[in-house]
N, C-alpha and C positions, 0 to 999 in steps of 0.2 A: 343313525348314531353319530356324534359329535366326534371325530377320530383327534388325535397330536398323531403328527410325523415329523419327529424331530431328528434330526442326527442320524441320518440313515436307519430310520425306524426304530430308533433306540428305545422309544416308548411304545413299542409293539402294536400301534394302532388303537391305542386304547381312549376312550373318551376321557373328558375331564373329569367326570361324574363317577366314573367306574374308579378313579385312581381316587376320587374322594371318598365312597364308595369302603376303598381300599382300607382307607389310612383310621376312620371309623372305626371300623371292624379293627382292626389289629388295633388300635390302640385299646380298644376296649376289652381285647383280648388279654393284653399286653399290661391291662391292670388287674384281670384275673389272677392272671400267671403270679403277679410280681407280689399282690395278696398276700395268696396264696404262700408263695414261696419266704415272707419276709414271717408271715405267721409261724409258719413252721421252726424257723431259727430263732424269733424272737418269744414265741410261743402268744401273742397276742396281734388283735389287731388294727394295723394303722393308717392313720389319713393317708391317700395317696394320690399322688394323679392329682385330675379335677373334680375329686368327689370331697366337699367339704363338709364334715362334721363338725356342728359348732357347739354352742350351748343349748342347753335346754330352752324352750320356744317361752318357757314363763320369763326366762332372762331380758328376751326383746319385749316381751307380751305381757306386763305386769299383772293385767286381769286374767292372765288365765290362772297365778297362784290360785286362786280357789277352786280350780278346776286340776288336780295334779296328773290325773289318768292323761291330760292330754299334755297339761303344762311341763311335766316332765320327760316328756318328747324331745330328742335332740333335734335341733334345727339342721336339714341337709339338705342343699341344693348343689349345682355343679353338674358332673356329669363322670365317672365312671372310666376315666381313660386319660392313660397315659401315652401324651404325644411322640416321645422317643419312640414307641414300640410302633404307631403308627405312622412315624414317618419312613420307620426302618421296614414296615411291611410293603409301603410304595416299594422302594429302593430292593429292598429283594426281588418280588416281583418282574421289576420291568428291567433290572439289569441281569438276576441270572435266570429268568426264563430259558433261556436258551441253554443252561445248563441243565435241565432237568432229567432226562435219558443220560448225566455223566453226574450220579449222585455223590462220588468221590469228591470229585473238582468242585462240584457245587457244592461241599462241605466246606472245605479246603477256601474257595473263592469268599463264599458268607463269612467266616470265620476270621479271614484277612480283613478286606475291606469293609464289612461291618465295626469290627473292633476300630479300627482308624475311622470310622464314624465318629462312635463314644466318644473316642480321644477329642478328636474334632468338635462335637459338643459339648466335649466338659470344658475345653478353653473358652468355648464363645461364649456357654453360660455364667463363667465365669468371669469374663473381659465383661459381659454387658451387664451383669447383674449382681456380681460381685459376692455370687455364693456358691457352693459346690452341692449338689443334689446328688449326689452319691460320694460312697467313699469308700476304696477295694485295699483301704492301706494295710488291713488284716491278712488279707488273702494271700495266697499262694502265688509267688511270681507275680506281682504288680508294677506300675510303671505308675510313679507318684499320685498313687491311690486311685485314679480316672479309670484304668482298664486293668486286668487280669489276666491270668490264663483261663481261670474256671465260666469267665465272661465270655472269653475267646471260642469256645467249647460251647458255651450257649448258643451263641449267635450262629456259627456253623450250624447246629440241631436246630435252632427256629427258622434259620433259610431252607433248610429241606422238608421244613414242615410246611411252610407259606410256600414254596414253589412247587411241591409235589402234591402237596393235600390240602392248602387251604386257599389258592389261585384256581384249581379246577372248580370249587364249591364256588366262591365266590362268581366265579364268571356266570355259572348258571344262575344266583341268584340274584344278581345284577340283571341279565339279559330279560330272567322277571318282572323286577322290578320295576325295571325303564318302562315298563308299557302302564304300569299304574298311575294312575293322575293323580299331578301334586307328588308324584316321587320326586323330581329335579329338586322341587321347594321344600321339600322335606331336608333333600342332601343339603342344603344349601342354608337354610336354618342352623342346623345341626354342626353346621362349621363354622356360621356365625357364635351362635352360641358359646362353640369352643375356645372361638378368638376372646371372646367376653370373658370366659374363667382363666384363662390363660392372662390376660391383664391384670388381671383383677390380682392373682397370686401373684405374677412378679413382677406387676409395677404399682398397683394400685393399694395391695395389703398383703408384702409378703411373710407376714406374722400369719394371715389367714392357716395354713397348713404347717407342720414341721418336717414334714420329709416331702 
C-alpha cells in the first residue's frame, strides 16, 4: 500500500487512495445529510452538491415530445456529493484520529477547528467566485452569515461520528477494496469526474444549480 508520511506522520500512514477513498464517501454522505436536513426545514427537495437536475430530457431532445413517458424525464447527471463534507471528512480523520479514546476533546477539537474551516471556505469561495453558498445570517449566534453556533455543534457530532464510527468502517472497506482490480481507476475516475462537475457549476455554468 501506497503510505504519505508527512509531518511527523501527521497523515497517519494512509495511502493516497484511502484519503480519496475518504473524501468520496463523506462527501456523498455529506449530501445525504444535508438533503436530508434542508428537506425537512424547507419541506422540499433541492439541487445540491454535484447532483444536477435539469429540465425535462424532451427540452434537449425534441423528438422525444411524442414520447412523454420518457420525454418528461428530468435530465440528471453529476454526482451526488458535496465536497465541503468530503474534504472536512479527510481533515477529521487524519488530524483528530488521535483523539478518539478522548471523545470530549475530540468534540470540543472538531467543533473549533472545523468551524474555522467553513469560515475559511466561505471567504475563498467567495474571493474566487464571487458568491456565497450558504447563509447562517438567520441562525442563532452567527458571525456574518458564514458560520454559527448550531454549525459549530454539527461539526463537533460529525468529527466523532467520522473518527469513532465511520474511519474504523471505512478502513476495512478500503483495505477490501484495494485488492480488487481496476479499484485504483475507479478511485481515480471518480475524482476526475468530480473535478468536471465541480467546473462545470463554478466556472463553466454557474446558473447550472441554485444552492
Amino acid at each position: 500500500m501506497e503510505k504519505l508520511s508527512i509531518g511527523n506522520n501527521v497523515w497517519n500512514r494512509r495511502s493516497i487512495y484511502d484519503l480519496l477513498f475518504i473524501f468520496l464517501v463523506c462527501g456523498m454522505l455529506g449530501w445525504i445529510f444535508e438533503t436530508i436536513a434542508v428537506y425537512i426545514t424547507v419541506g422540499k427537495l433541492t439541487d445540491r452538491g454535484y447532483l444536477f437536475i435539469l429540465n425535462k430530457l424532451s427540452s434537449y431532445f425534441p423528438v422525444l415530445k411524442k414520447y412523454p413517458l420518457i420525454g418528461n424525464i428530468p435530465l440528471i447527471w453529476g454526482l451526488p456529493l458535496i465536497q465541503i463534507y468530503g474534504i472536512g471528512g479527510v481533515l477529521m480523520t487524519v488530524f483528530f484520529g488521535r483523539l478518539k479514546k478522548h471523545p470530549i476533546r475530540l468534540f470540543f477539537a472538531g467543533a473549533f477547528w472545523m468551524t474555522l474551516f467553513e469560515l475559511f471556505s466561505s471567504y475563498l469561495t467567495s474571493w474566487l467566485l464571487g458568491r456565497t453558498y450558504w447563509d447562517y445570517s438567520q441562525e442563532f449566534m452567527n458571525f456574518q452569515g458564514r458560520i454559527c453556533l448550531k454549525s459549530t455543534i454539527m461539526w463537533g457530532i460529525l468529527s466523532l461520528f467520522a473518527v469513532m464510527l465511520l474511519d474504523p468502517l471505512l478502513d476495512k472497506l478500503y483495505q477490501r477494496f484495494e485488492r480488487v482490480t481496476y479499484y485504483k481507476a475507479a478511485v481515480i475516475v471518480l475524482v476526475v469526474y468530480t473535478i468536471i462537475c465541480e467546473i462545470t457549476k463554478y466556472w463553466l455554468d454557474p446558473t447550472i444549480i441554485s444552492n
